[in-house]
N, C-alpha and C positions, 0 to 999 in steps of 0.2 A: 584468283587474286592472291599475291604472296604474301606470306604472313610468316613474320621473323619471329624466335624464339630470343624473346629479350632478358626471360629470368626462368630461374628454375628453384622450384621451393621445396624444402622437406621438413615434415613436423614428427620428432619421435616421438615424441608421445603423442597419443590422439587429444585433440584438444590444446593442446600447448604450444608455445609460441613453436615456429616454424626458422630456418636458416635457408637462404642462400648456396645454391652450388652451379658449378661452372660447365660442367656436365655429368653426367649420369647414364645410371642402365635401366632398361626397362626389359622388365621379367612379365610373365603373365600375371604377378601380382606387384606390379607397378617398380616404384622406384624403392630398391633396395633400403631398407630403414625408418621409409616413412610407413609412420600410424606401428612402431614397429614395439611400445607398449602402450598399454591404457589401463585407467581405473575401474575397479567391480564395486558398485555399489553394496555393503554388505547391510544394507539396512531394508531397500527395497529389494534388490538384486538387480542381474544383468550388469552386462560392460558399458559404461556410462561415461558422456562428453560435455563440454562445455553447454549443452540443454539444460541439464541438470546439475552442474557443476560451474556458474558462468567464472569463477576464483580462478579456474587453468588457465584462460587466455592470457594472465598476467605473468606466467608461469614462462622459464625459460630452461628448457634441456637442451645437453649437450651431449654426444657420445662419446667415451674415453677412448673408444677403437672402431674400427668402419666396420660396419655386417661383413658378413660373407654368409657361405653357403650353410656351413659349421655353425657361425653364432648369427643367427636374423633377428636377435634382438640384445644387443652387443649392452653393457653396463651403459649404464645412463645416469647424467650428474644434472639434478634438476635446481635449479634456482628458485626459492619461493617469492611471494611476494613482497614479503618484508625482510627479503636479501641472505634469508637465510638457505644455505646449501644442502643438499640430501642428495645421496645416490642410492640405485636401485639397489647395490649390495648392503646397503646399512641395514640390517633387523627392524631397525627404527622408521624405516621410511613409511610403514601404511600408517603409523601413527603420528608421524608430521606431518601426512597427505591428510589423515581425519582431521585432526586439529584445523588444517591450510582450510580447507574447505566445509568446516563445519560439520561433517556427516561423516559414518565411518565406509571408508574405500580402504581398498587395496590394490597394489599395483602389479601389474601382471605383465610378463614379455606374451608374444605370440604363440600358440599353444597348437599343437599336430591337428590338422582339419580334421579326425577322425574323436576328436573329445568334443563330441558335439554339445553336451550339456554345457559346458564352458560359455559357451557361443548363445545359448536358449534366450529368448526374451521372456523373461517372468510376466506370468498370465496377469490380465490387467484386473482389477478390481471390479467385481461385477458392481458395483454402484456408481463406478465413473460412466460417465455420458461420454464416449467414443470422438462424438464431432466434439464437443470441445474439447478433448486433449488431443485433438490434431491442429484446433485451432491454436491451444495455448502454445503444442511444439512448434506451429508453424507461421504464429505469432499472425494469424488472420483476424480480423476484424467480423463479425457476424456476417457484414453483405459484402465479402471477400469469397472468392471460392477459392477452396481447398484444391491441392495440389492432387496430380492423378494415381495416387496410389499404387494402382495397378500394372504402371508403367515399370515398374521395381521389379529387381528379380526378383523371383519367389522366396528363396533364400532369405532375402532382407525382412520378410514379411514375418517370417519364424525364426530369425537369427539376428539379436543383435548387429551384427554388419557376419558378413559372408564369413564360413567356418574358415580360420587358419589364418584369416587376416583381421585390423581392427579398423578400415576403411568403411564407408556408409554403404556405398550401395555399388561402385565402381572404381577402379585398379586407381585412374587418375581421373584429375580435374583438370581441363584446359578453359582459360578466360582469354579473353583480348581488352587489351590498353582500350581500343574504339570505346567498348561497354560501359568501362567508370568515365570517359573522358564524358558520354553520353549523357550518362544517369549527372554527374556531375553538373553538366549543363543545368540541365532541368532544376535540377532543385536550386540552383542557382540563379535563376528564373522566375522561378516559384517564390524566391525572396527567404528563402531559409537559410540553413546553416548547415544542412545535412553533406557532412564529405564522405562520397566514397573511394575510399582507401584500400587496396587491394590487402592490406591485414584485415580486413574483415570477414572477406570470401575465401582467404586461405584455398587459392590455386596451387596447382603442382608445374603448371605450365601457361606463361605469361608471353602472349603473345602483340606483335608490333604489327597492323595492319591497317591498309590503306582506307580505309571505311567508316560509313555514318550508322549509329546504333547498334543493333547486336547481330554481327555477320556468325556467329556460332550458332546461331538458330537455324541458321541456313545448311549444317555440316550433318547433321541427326543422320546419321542411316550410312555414310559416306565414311569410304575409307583412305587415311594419312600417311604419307610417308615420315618420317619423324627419325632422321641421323640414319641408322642403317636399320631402325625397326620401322614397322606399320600399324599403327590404331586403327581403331572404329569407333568412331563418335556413334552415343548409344542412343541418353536421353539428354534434354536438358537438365541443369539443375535447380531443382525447386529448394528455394532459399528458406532456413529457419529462423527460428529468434537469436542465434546465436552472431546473426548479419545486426541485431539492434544493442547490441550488450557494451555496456564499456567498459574500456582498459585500456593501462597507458595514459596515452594524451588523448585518445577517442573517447565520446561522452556516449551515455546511455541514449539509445536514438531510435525512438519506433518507427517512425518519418520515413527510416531506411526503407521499412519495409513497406507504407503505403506507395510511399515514388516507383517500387520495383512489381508492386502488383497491378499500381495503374500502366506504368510501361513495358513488362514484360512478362504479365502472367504470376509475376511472382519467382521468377526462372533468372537465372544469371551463368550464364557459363555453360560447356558441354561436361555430361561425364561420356569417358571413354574405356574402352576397353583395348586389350595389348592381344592383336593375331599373331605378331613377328617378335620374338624380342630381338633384343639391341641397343645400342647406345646411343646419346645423343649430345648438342652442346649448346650453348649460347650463341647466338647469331646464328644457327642452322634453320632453312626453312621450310617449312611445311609445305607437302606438295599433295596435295587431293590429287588420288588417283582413281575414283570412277564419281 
């Protein structure tokens, strides 16, 4: 069934608002720029996102030059929430990023995959109870199941997100318009107020397809043609708290996330991986090729 690329997203900093582009390149570590800095919590440790930090989403960066091969994490001019501006060159910026968010961070470009402590997730506290901070990251309910862990590369399990990049668990995120038009129903239905708003899932790849519910569950294992590259859809995405948080004109909404585990597991979207790189545009379309 064909399915048109109707948007294409890139968020430079991890966590932070996201922009619009008309096409793009895909490298095996996705689309040049995105997730291309993020914040180090210096209080707990580890590279840390809007889980931890829910203040970014209201956050707007911008880059003052495009990546390239030379600089992949090019200066970045970020917007705070109370309008005030800070860029990655200013000495001051981890201290208006502590301040912004309460907690002291510092902001990092992308660091050579071979600094692997950079990347480490700090050991958890032996007094924390395990299911519930998967429950709290993953904003589950007691008689909710927990997302499959396992299903994650290894990597993610002992690294913050994958060494050399600050992405969760895979290059890109592909969603389809069908999905929120879906979920959207439903809780429409249900008599609430819940909208899903594709700023919430912060896709990389926004898809127009002919179909009822969630036709990307159906892609897991299969490989895309996508402009002149090829993906592999991997896993589903199992959705966090960061789908219930508000900012903007979107309000605080746990609802999100009951409506997505009764309908879909809890999962919204494909992640995919990059076998080909290459380019791609707006209005180009997705061709499953096995």
């Amino acid at each position: 069934m064909p399915a048109t690329i109707t948007d294409i997203f890139r968020y430079p900093v991890k966590s932070m608002k996201g922009h619009s582009l008309s096409s793009a390149i895909l490298t095996k570590k996705g689309i040049p720029g995105d997730r291309a800095w993020a914040l180090k919590d210096e209080e707990r440790g580890g590279i840390k996102g809007g889980k931890r930090f829910p203040q970014l989403l209201s956050m707007t960066p911008v880059f003052t030059s495009e990546p390239d091969e030379q600089n992949i994490s090019p200066t970045v001019s970020i917007t705070l929430q109370d309008g005030r501006v800070v860029s990655s060159a200013d000495p001051g910026v981890h201290a208006a990023l502590s301040k912004a968010v309460g907690s002291t961070v510092s902001l990092w470009p992308i660091l050579p995959e071979d600094q692997l402590e950079h990347y480490l997730r700090p050991p958890m506290d032996e007094n924390v109870n395990v299911e519930s901070y998967y429950r709290e990251i993953f904003a589950r309910n007691p008689e909710e199941p927990l997302p499959d862990i396992s299903l994650f590369p290894e990597d993610v399990l002992k690294y913050e997100s994958p060494p050399g990049s600050y992405f969760d668990a895979f290059p890109i995120l592909v969603m389809s318009k069908a999905s929120l038009i879906h979920l959207n129903a439903i809780a429409a239905a249900a008599g609430g107020e819940s909208k899903f708003d594709v700023r919430r899932f912060r896709p990389n790849i926004l898809l127009d397809i002919d179909a009822i519910g969630f036709p990307e569950n159906q892609w897991m294992g299969r490989r895309a043609k996508i402009g002149s590259a090829v993906i592999k859809f991997e896993i589903p995405c199992p959705r966090c708290v960061i789908t219930t948080h508000g900012f903007d004109d979107l309000p605080k909404d746990p609802k999100i996330m009951r409506h997505l585990v009764k309908e879909n597991g809890g999962n919204l979207g494909a992640y995919a991986s990059i076998e080909k790189p290459g380019s791609f545009a707006q209005g180009d379309v997705i061709e499953l090729m096995d």
